[in-house]
N, C-alpha and C positions, 0 to 999 in steps of 0.2 A: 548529599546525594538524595533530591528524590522522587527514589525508585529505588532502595534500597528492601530487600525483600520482596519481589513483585518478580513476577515470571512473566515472560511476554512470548510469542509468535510474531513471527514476520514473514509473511507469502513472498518468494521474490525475494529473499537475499543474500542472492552471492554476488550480484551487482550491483553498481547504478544506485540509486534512489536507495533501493530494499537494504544495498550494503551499508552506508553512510545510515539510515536508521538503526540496523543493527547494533554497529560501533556507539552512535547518538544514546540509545537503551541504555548499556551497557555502560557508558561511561557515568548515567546517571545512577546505576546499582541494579541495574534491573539483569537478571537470569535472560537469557533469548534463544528461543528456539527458531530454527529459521527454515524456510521449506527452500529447495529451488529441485530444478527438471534435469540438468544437463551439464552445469556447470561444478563436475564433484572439485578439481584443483580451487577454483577461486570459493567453494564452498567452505575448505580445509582451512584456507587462510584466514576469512572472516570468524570459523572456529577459534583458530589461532591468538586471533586479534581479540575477541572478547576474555578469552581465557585469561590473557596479559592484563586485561584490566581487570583482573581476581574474578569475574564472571564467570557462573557454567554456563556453556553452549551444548544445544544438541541441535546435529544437522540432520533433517527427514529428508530423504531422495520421494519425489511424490507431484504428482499430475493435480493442479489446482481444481483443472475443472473434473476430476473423481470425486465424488460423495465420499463415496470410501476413504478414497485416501485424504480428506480432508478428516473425517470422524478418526481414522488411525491415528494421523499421526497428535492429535487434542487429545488422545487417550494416550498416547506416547507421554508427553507433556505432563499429562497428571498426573501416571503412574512415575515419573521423573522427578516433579517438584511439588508434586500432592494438589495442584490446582494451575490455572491462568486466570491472570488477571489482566493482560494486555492482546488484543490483537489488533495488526496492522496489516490489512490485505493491500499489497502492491502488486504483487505478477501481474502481469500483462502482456499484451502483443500488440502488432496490427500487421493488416495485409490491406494496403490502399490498393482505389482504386475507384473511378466514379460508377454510377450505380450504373446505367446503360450495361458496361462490362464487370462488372463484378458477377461474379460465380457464388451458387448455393454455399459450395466449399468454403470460401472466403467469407463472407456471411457469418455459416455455422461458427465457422472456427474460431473467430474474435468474437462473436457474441458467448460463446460457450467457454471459455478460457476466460474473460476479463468479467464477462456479467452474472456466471454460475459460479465462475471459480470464488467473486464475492459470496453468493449466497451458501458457497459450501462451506466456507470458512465460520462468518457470519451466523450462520445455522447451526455449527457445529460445537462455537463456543457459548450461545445465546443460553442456554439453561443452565450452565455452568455459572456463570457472571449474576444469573437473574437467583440463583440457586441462593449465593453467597451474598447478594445484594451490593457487588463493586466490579466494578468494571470499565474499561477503556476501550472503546473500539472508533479505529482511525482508518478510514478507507480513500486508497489515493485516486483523484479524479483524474479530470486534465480540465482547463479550460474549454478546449473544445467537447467538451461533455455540456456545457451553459452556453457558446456560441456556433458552434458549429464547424466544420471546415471542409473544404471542395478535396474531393476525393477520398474520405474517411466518413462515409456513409456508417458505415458499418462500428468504425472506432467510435464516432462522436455519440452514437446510441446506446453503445456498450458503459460508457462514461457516464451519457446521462443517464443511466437505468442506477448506475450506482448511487449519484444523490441523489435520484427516488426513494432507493435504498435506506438510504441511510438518513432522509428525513421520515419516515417509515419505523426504523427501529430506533430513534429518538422517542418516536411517541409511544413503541410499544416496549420500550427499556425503563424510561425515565423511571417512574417510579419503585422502581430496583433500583434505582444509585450507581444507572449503571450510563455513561457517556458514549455518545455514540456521532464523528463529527466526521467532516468529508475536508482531504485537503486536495486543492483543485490546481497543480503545476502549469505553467507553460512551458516555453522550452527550456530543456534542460541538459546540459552537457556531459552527458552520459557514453557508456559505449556505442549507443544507439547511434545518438546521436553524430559522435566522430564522422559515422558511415556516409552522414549527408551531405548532399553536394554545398560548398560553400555559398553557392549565392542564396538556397533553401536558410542556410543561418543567418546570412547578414537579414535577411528578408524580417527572419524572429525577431532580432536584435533592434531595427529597423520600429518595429510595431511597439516594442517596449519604452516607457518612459524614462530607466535608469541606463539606457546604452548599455546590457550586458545579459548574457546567458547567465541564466544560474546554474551554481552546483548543486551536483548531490547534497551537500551539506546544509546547502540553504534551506532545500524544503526538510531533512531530515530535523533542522532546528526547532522547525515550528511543530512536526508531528508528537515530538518529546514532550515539547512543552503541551500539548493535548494530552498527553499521557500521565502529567504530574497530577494532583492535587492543586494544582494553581489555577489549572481549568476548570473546576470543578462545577463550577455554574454555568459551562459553555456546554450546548447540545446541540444536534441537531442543524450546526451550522457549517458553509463550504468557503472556507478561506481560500482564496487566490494567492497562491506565491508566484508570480509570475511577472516582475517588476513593473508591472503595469501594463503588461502584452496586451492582455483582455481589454482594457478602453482605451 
C-alpha cells in the first residue's frame, strides 16, 4: 500500500470522478475525507465503501466555493487524524451556453464553484503541507481548460484558471516537498455524462484515438499514482487522461 498512513481530501466525492478517487486513496491505505453539496445517500455509501477497505472516512456536508466551509471542514480533518497530507479538488459544474446568451448568473456561478472553490481548498491546506514540508495536491482539469470548446465560455476559463493555478503553486510549494500537479480529463462517463444526448458521445468518442470513453476509474488511476511517492519528482505538470481526445 502506498499510502498507508496518509490522510487525504477529495472535493467532489460522492460521484463520478471524485468517487472512484476516493475508493482509488483508500485502496492504497490512505484515511479520505470527502466533501460533497447534495448528495448525503451516495455520500454514506462511498463512506461505506472505504470503511470495508479498513479505511476511516469522514464525510463534510459543505459549499466548495465557501471559504469558510473550506477552512472548516481541513480543521475537521486535523482535529480527526492530527494532519493532511493529500488534497484532490474535483467539484465542479457547468451551465453552457455561448457567450452572446450567457447570463452574469451563469458566468458567476461556474467561475466561483470550479475556480474559487479550487482556491479555497488549495488555500486552506497550503500552510499545513508547507508547515510539515509533504504534501500532494492533485487538481482535476478538463481538457478544454488547454483547448477550448464552443459553448463553455465560462467552463473552459474556469479549467484553465486552474492550471494557472496549479503551475503557480508548483513554484510557490516546491521547495516545501510539497507536489502540486493538474490532471486534465476528457470525456468521461459519469453520471454527467449518461444525461447526454448520444450523438454529443459518439462525437467525443469520434475525436479520441482509442475509440472509447473513459471511466471514472481511469482517471482516478493516474491521480493515485500522483499521490504516491512514485511521483515524487513530478510538479507542476497537466496530464491528459483523455485517450487522445485533445489531438
Amino acid at each position: 500500500m502506498e499510502l498507508l498512513g496518509k490522510n487525504a481530501i477529495v472535493t467532489g466525492g460522492s460521484l463520478g470522478i471524485g468517487k472512484a478517487i476516493c475508493i482509488g486513496l483508500a485502496k492504497e491505505g490512505a484515511n479520505v475525507a470527502l466533501n460533497y453539496r447534495k448528495h448525503d445517500t451516495e455520500a454514506k455509501a462511498v463512506m461505506a465503501e472505504i470503511e470495508r477497505l479498513g479505511r476511516e472516512g469522514l464525510a463534510v456536508k459543505a459549499d466548495v466555493a465557501s471559504f469558510r466551509d473550506a477552512e472548516n471542514m481541513v480543521q475537521a480533518v486535523v482535529r480527526q487524524w492530527g494532519t493532511v497530507h493529500i488534497l484532490v479538488c474535483n467539484a465542479g459544474m457547468n451551465w453552457d451556453g455561448v457567450i452572446w446568451k450567457m447570463t452574469e448568473e451563469q458566468w458567476d456561478t461556474v467561475i466561483t464553484t470550479n475556480l474559487k472553490g479550487y482556491f479555497n481548498y488549495n488555500r486552506a491546506v497550503a500552510g499545513i503541507l508547507k508547515d510539515q514540508k509533504y504534501g500532494k495536491i492533485v487538481n482535476i482539469s478538463s481538457i478544454n481548460g488547454l483547448r477550448g470548446k464552443f459553448g463553455q465560455v465560462n467552463y473552459a476559463a474556469s479549467k484553465g484558471g486552474e492550471i494557472a493555478m496549479t503551475k503557480t503553486l508548483a513554484k510557490e510549494l516546491g521547495k516545501f516537498n510539497v507536489n502540486v500537479n493538474c490532471v486534465a480529463p476528457g470525456m468521461v462517463m459519469t453520471e454527467m455524462a449518461e444525461k447526454i444526448p448520444v450523438e454529443f458521445l459518439d462525437r467525443a468518442v469520434d475525436e479520441t484515438q482509442l475509440g472509447r470513453i473513459a471511466t471514472p476509474e481511469d482517471i482516478a488511476n493516474v491521480v493515485v499514482f500522483l499521490c504516491t511517492d512514485k511521483a515524487r519528482h513530478v510538479t507542476g505538470e497537466v496530464i491528459k487522461v483523455d485517450g487522445g481526445q485533445y489531438i
